[in-house]
C-alpha positions as CSV (number, residue, x, y, z in Angstrom):
1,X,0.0,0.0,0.0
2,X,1.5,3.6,-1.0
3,X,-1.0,5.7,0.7
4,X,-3.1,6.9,3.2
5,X,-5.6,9.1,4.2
6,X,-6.2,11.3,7.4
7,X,-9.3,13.2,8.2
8,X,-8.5,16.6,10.0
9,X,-11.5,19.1,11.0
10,X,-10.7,22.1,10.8
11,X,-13.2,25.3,12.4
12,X,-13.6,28.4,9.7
13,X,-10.9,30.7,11.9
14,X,-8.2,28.1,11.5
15,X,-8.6,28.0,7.6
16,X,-8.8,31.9,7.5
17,X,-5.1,31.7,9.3
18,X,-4.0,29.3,7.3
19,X,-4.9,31.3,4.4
20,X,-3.7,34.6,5.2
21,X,0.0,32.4,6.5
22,X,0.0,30.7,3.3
23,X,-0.8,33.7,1.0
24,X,1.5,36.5,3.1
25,X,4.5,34.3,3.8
26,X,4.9,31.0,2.2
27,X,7.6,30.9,-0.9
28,X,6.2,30.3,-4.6
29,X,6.3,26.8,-4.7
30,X,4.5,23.7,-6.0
31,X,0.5,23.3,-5.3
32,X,0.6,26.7,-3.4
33,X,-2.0,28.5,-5.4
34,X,-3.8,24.9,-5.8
35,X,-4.1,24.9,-1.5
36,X,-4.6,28.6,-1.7
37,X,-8.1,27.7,-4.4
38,X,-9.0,24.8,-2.1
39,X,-8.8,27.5,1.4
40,X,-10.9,29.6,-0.5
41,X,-13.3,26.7,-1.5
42,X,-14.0,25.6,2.1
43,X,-14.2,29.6,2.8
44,X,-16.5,30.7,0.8
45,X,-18.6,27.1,1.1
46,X,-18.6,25.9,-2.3
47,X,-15.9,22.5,-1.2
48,X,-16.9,21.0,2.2
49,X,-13.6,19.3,1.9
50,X,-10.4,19.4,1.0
51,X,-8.3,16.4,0.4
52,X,-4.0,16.8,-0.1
53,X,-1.6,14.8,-1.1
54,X,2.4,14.6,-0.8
55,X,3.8,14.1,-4.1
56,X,8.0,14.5,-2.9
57,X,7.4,11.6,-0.4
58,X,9.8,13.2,2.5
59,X,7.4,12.7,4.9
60,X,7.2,8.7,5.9
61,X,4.3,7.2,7.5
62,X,4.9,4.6,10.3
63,X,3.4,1.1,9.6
64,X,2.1,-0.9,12.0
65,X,3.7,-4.6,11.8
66,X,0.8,-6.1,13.2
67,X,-3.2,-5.4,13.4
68,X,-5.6,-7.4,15.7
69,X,-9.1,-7.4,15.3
70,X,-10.7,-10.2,17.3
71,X,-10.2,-13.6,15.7
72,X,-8.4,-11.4,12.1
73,X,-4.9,-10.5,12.0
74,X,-3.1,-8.6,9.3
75,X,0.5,-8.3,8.8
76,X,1.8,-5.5,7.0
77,X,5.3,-6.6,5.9
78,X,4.6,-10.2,5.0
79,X,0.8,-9.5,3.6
80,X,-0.9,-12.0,5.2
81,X,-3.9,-12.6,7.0
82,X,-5.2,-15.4,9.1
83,X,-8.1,-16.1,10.9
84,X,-7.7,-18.0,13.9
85,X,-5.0,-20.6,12.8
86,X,-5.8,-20.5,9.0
87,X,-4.4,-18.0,6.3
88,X,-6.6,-16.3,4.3
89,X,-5.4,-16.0,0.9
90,X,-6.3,-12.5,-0.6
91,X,-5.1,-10.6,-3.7
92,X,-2.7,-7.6,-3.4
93,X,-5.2,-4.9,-4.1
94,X,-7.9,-7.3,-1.4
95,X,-4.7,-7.0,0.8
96,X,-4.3,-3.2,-0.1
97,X,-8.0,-2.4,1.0
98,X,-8.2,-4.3,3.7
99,X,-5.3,-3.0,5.6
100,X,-6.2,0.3,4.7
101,X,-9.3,0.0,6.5
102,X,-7.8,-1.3,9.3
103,X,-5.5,0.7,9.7
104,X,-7.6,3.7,10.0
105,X,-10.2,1.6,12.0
106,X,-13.1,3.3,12.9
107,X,-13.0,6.4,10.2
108,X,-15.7,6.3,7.7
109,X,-14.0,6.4,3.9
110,X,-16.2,7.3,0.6
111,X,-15.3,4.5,-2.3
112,X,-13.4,7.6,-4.2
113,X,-11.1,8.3,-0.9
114,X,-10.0,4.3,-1.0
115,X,-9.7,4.3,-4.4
116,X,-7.1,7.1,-4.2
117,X,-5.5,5.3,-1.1
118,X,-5.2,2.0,-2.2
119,X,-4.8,2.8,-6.2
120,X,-1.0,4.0,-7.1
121,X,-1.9,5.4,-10.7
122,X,-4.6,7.5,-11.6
123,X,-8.3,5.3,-11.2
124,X,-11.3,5.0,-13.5
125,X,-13.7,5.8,-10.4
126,X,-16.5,2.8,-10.6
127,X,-18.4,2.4,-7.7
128,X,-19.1,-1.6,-8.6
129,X,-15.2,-1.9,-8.7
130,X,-14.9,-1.1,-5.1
131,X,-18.3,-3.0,-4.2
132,X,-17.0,-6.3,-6.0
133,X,-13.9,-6.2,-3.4
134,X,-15.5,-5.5,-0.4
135,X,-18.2,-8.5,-1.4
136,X,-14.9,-10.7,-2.2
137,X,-13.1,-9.5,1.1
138,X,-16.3,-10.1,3.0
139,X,-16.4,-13.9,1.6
140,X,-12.5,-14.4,3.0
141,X,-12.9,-12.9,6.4
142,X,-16.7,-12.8,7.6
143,X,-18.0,-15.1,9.5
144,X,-21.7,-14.3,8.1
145,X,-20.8,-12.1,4.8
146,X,-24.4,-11.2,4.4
147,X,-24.0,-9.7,8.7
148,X,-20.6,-8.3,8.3
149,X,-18.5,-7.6,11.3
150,X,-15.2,-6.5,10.3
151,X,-16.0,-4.7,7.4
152,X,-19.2,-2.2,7.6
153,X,-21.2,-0.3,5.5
154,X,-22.1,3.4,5.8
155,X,-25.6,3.7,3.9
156,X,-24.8,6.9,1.7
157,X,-21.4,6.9,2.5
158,X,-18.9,4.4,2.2
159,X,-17.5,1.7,4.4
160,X,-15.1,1.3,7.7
161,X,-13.2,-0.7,9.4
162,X,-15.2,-2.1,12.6
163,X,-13.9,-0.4,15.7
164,X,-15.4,-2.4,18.2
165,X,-13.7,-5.6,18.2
């Protein structure tokens, strides 16, 4: 998995700050006027979000090795999954979309927001796609695919990972 996604609210002051900051003092560089349009989106109302993206890759993101959720766990380096005692054999982009759920356990994700996680190279955006391997995941690590546990659906929304276990 390349990427990942964080969800950060931020109240109407803290964008106007960041605005003025960004248009007074930051240098000419790379995506400033593109963060500059998006503040002013979320200002003036007509984005109710704004999602970024680091295209240098400086910045690294820790991995966690290991993810237990009851009876499921995931490793990240080796990417496998068992279930109890037996390994669950998934693909690498079933492998991709599950860990990025887990991972972020508990946050709600739109079908877009894991395409652009889990895909490396620009996506056609097809909501099916994404349905077909959540249904496929669902048959590999559900107990009762049609009463999901790990896995849930957000009518309207999207899906995430089930933070309860």
């Amino acid at each position: 998995m390349k990427k990942s996604i964080g969800l950060v609210s931020l109240d109407s002051s803290l964008i106007k700050w960041l605005h003025e900051k960004l248009r007074i003092s930051a240098p000419d560089m790379l995506g400033k006027a593109e963060l500059l349009e998006g503040l002013e989106g979320l200002m003036d109302g007509t984005a109710s979000s704004l999602m970024l993206e680091l295209t240098d890759g400086q910045i690294s993101v820790p991995t966690q090795d290991v993810i237990q959720c009851g009876t499921l766990t995931i490793y990240a380096k080796s990417r496998r999954v068992t279930k109890g005692d037996a390994e669950i054999s998934l693909t690498p982009k079933e492998f991709d979309i599950l860990y990025f759920l887990a991972r972020n356990r508990g946050e709600v994700f739109t079908k877009e927001q894991i395409y652009q996680a889990v895909w490396e190279n620009d996506y056609l955006l097809d909501d099916s796609n994404i349905m077909a391997f959540i249904r496929k995941l669902r048959k590999k690590i559900e107990p009762n695919p049609d009463a999901p546990e790990y896995i849930l659906t957000i009518w309207g929304i999207g899906y995430k990972f089930n933070d309860k276990l």
